[in-house]
C-alpha positions as CSV (number, residue, x, y, z in Angstrom):
1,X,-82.2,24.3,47.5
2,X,-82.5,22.2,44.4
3,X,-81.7,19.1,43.6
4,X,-79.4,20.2,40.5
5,X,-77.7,22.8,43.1
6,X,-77.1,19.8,45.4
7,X,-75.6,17.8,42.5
8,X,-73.1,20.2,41.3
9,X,-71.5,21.1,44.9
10,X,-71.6,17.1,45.3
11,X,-69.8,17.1,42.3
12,X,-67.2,20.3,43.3
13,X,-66.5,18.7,46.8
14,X,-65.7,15.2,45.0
15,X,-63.4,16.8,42.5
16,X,-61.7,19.2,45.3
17,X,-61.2,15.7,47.6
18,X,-59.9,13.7,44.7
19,X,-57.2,16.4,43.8
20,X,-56.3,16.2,46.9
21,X,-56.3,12.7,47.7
22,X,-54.1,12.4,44.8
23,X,-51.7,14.8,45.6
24,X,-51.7,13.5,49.2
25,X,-50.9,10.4,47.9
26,X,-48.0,11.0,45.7
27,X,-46.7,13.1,49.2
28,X,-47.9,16.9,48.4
29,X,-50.1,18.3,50.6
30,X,-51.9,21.3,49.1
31,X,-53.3,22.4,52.6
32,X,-49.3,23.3,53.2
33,X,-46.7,25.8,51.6
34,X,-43.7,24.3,50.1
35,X,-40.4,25.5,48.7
36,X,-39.1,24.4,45.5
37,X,-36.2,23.3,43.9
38,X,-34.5,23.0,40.7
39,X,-31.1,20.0,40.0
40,X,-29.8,20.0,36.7
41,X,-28.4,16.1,36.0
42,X,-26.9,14.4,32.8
43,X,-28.5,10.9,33.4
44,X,-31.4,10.4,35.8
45,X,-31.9,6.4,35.1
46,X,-35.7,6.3,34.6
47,X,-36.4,8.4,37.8
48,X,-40.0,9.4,37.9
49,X,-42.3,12.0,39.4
50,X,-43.2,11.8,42.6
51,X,-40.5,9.8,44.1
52,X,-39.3,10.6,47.5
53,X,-36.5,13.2,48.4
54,X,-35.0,12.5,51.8
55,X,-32.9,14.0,54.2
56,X,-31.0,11.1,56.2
57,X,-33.6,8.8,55.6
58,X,-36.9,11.0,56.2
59,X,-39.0,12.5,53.5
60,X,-38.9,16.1,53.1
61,X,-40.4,16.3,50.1
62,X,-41.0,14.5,46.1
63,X,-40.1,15.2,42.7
64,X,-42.7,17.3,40.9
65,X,-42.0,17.4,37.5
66,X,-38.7,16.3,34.8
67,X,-38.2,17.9,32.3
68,X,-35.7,17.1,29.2
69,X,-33.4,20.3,27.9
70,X,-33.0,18.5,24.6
71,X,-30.3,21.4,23.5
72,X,-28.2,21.2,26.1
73,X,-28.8,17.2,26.5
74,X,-29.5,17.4,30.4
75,X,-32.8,16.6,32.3
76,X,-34.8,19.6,34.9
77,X,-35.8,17.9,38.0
78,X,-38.1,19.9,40.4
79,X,-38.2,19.0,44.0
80,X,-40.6,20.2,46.1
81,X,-40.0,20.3,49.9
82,X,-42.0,21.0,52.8
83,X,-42.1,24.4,54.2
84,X,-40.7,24.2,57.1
85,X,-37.0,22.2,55.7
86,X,-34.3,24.6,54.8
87,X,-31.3,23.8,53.0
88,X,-28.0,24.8,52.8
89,X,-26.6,26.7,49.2
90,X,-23.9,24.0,48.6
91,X,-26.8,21.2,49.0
92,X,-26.3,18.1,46.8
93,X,-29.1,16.3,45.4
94,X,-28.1,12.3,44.5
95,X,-30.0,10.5,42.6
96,X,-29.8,6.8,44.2
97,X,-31.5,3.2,44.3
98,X,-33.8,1.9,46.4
99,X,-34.0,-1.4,45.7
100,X,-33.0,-4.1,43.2
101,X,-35.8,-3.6,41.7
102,X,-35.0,-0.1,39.8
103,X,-37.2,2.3,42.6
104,X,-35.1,5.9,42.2
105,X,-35.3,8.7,45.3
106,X,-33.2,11.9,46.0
107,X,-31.0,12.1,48.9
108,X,-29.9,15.9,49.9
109,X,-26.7,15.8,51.7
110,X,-25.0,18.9,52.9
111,X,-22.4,19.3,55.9
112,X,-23.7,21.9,58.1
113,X,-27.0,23.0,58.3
114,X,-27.5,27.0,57.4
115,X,-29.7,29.8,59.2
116,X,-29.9,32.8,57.4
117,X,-28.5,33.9,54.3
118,X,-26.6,30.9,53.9
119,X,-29.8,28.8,53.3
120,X,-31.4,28.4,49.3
121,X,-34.2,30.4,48.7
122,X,-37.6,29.0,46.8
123,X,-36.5,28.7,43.2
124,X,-33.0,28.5,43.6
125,X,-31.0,25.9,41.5
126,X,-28.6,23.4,43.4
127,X,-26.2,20.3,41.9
128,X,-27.2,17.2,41.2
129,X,-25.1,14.0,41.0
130,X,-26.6,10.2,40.3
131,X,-25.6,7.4,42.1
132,X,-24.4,3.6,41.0
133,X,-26.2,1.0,42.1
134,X,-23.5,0.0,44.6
135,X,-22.6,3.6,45.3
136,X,-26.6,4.1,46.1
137,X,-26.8,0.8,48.8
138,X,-23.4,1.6,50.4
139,X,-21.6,4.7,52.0
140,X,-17.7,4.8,50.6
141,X,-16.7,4.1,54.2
142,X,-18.9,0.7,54.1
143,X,-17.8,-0.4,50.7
144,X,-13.8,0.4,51.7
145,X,-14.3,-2.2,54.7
146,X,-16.4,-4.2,52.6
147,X,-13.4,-3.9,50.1
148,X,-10.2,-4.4,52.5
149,X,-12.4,-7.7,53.7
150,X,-13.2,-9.0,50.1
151,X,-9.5,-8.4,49.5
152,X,-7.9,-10.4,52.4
153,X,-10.4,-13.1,51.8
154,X,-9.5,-13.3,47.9
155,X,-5.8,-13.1,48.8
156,X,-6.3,-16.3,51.3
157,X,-8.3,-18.0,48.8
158,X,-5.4,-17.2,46.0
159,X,-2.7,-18.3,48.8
160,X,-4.5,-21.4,49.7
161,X,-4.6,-22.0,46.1
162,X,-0.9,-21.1,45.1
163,X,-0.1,-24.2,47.7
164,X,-2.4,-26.8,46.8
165,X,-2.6,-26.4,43.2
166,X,1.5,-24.8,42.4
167,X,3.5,-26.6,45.4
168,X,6.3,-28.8,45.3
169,X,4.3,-31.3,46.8
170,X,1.1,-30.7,45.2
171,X,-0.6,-33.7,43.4
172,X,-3.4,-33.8,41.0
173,X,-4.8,-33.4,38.0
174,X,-4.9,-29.6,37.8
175,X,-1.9,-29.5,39.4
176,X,-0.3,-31.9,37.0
177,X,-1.7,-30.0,33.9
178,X,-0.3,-26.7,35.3
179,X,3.6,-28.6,35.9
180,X,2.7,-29.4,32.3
181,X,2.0,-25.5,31.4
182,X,4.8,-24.5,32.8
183,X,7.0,-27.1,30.5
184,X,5.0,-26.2,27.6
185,X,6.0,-22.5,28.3
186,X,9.1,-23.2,28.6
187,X,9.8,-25.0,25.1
188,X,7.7,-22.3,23.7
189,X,9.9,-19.9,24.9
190,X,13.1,-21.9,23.7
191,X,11.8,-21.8,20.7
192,X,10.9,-18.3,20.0
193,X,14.5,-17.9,21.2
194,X,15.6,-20.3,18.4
195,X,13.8,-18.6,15.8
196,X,14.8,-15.2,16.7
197,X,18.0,-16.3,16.1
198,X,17.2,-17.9,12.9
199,X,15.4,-14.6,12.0
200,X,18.8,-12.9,12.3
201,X,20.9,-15.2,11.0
202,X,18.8,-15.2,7.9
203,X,17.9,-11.2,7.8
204,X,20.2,-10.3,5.0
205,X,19.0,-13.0,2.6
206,X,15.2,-12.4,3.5
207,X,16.5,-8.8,2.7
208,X,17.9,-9.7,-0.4
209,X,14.3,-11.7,-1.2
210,X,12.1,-8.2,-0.5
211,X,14.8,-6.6,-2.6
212,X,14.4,-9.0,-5.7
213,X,10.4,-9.0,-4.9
214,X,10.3,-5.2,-5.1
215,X,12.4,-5.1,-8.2
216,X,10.0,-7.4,-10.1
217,X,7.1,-5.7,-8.5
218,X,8.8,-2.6,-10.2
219,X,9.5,-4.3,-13.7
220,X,5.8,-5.3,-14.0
221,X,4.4,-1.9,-13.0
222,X,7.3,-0.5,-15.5
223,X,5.5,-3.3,-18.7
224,X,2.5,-2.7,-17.4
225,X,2.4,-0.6,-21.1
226,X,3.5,-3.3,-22.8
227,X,1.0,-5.6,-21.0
228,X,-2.0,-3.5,-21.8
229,X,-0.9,-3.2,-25.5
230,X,-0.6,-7.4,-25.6
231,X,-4.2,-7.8,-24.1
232,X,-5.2,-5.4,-26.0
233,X,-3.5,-6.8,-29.1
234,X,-5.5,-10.0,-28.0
235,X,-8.6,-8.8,-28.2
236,X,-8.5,-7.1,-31.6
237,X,-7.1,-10.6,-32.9
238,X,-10.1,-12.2,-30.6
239,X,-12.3,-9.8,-32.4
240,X,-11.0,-10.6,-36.1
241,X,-11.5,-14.7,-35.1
242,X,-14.6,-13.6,-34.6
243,X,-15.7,-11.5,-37.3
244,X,-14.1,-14.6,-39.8
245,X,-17.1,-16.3,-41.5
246,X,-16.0,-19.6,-40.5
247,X,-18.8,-21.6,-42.2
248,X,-16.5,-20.1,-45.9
249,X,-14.1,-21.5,-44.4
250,X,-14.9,-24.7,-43.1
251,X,-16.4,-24.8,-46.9
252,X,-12.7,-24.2,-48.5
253,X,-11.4,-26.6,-46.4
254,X,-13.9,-29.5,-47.0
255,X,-13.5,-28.8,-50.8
256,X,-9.3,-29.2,-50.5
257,X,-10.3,-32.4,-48.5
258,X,-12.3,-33.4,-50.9
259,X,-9.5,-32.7,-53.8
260,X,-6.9,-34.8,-51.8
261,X,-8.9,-37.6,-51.5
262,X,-9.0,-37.4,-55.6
263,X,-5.5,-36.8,-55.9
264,X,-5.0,-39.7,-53.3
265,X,-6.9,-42.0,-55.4
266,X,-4.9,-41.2,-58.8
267,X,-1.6,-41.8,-56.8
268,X,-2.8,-44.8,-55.8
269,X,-3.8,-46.0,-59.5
270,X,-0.4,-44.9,-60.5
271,X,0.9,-46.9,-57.7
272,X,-0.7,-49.9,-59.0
273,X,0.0,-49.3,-62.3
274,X,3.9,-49.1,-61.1
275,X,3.5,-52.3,-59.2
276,X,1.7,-54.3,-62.5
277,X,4.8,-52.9,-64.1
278,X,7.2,-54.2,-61.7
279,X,5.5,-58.0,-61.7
280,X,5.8,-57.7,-65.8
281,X,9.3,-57.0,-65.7
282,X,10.4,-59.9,-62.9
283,X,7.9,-62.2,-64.9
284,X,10.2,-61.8,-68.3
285,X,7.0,-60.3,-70.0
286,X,8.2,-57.4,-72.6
287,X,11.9,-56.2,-73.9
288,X,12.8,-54.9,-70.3
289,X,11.6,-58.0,-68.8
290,X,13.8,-60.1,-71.5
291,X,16.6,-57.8,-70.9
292,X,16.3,-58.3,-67.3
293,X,15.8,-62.0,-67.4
294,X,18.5,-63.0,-69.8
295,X,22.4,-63.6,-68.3
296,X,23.7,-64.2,-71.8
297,X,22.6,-60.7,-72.8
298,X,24.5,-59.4,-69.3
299,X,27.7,-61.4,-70.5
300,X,27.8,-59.6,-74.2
301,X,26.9,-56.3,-72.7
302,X,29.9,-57.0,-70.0
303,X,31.8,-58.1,-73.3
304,X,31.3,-55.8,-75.1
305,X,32.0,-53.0,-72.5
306,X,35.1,-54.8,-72.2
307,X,36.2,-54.1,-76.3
308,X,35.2,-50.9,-76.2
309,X,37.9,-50.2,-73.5
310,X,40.8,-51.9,-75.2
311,X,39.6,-49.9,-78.6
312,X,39.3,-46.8,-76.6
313,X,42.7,-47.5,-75.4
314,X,44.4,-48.4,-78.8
315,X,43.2,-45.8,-80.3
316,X,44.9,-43.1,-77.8
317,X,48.0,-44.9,-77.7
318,X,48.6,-45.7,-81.6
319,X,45.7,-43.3,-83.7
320,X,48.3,-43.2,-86.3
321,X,46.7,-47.1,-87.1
322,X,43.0,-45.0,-87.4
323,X,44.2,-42.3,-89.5
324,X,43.0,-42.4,-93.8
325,X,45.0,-42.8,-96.5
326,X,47.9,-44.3,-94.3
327,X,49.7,-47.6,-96.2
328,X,50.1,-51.0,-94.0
329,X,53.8,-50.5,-95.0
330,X,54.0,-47.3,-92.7
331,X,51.4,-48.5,-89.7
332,X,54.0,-51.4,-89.4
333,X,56.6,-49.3,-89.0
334,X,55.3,-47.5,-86.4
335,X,54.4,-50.4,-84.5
336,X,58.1,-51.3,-84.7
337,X,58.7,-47.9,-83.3
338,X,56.4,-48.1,-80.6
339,X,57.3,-51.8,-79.7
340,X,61.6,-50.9,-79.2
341,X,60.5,-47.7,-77.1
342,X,58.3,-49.7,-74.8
343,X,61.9,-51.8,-74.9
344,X,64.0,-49.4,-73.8
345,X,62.1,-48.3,-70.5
């Protein structure tokens, strides 16, 4: 035999032992027959292949392949078991921890064992149900005890409590801050009780305030129009300030400044003029000043005034003396006249 014929059956016997060494090793032994299984679950919380499925503790068997049904949104599990463990139809496969330290197995649990007919066949699908972590480590007998004693020891604790830290005779600081609570609780319910009944005293008039606040709510939206033409009023004026050529117009308006100033300076020449005038007139200086000045001329004006009157005067009460062509013979007469009437009365 040759040396390259001796290589390759090296080389086939190496492979064959490594296959099965693996296989061996994950729990499979391809010398045997085994049955398989399919479980249909929702969730199966990072199980992987090859972990163990046990029956009450022993291995039967390991998981040989997952598979995700993306369009259903479940995950295929296949378990193969040895050939010689038969299982019941109504066989449920739970998916349960280990460890705390995230290792994942399958327990089958069924009630009574089958023979026959009543036992799954190779292939055959059963249900599938995964496990808490609590649920996994303890039986629901074990955590109901565990339960009932976690409850009487809570309720001691609480009772234990309820006296040390809420009795009559409890002191300390705790216990003093919850007295305190309680107080606090008390005035806070007083007064929730006072303003509820301030609330109802003063429901009509906070009525009346929602009222008057929806009627003004409703006269804005009604001249909301109005409004709209107003802004819009202001920004067409806005618009026309803008358009202005203001530099015209701060022009025009240094120009008229300019104007006043002139027309300020002639007033005030005229002014002074006026005031030269004045001094001339209280100084005697001219005919106005003399006038002004002289008392003698005030006397023969007053004078003067004063004949006018009493010739005003004679001449409406005797004009007969003013009239032409009358003789002194006849103006005497009159006088006469005149003199006996003012007599009589």
């Amino acid at each position: 035999m040759s040396n390259e014929i001796k290589v390759a059956l090296l080389a086939i016997v190496a492979l064959a032992l490594s296959y099965w060494g693996f296989n061996f090793i994950i729990g499979k032994n391809i010398l045997k027959n085994s049955n398989t299984y399919y479980v249909e679950y929702r969730d199966i919380d990072l199980m992987k292949t090859s972990s163990p499925v046990t029956i009450g503790g022993v291995q039967v068997g390991f998981v040989a392949d997952i598979k995700p049904l993306l369009d259903r949104k479940m995950v295929l599990v296949t378990l193969d078991l040895n050939e010689d463990v038969r299982i019941p139809k109504n066989t449920v496969a739970y998916i349960k921890s280990t460890g705390f330290m995230g290792g994942k197995a399958v327990e089958l649990r069924y009630g009574t064992p089958c023979s026959g007919d009543d036992c799954a066949q190779s292939g055959d699908y059963i249900q599938g149900v995964s496990l808490g972590m609590i649920s996994s480590m303890l039986s629901q007998e074990e955590l109901n005890e565990y339960l009932t004693i976690l409850e009487k020891s809570i309720g001691s604790i609480v009772d234990s409590l309820s006296v040390h830290l809420l009795g009559e005779e409890a002191d300390g600081p705790l216990a003093n801050s919850l007295r305190s609570l309680e107080s606090t609780m008390s005035n806070l319910e007083s007064a929730s009780g006072q303003l509820n009944g301030i609330l109802y005293k003063s429901s009509d008039n906070i009525n009346g305030t929602l009222a008057n606040l929806e009627s003004i709510t409703s006269n804005l939206d009604s001249s909301n129009n109005q409004i709209t033409k107003i802004i819009d009023q202001t920004e067409q004026f806005s618009g026309q300030l803008a358009s202005v050529d203001l530099a015209a117009t701060l022009q025009e308006v240094e120009t008229t400044i300019s104007e006043l100033r002139a027309t300020l300076g002639k007033a005030d020449d005229s002014f002074d003029g006026i005031s030269n005038l004045v001094d001339d007139l209280e100084a005697g200086k001219g005919t106005l000043g003399l006038l002004l000045q002289d008392d003698g001329l005030y006397r023969d004006l007053t004078r003067l005034s004063s004949q006018t009157d009493s010739l005003l005067t004679d001449f409406q009460d005797r004009p007969y003396r003013y009239m032409p062509l009358k003789s002194r013979r006849k103006v005497l007469r009159y006088d006469r006249k005149d003199e006996k009437q003012e007599n009589n009365n």
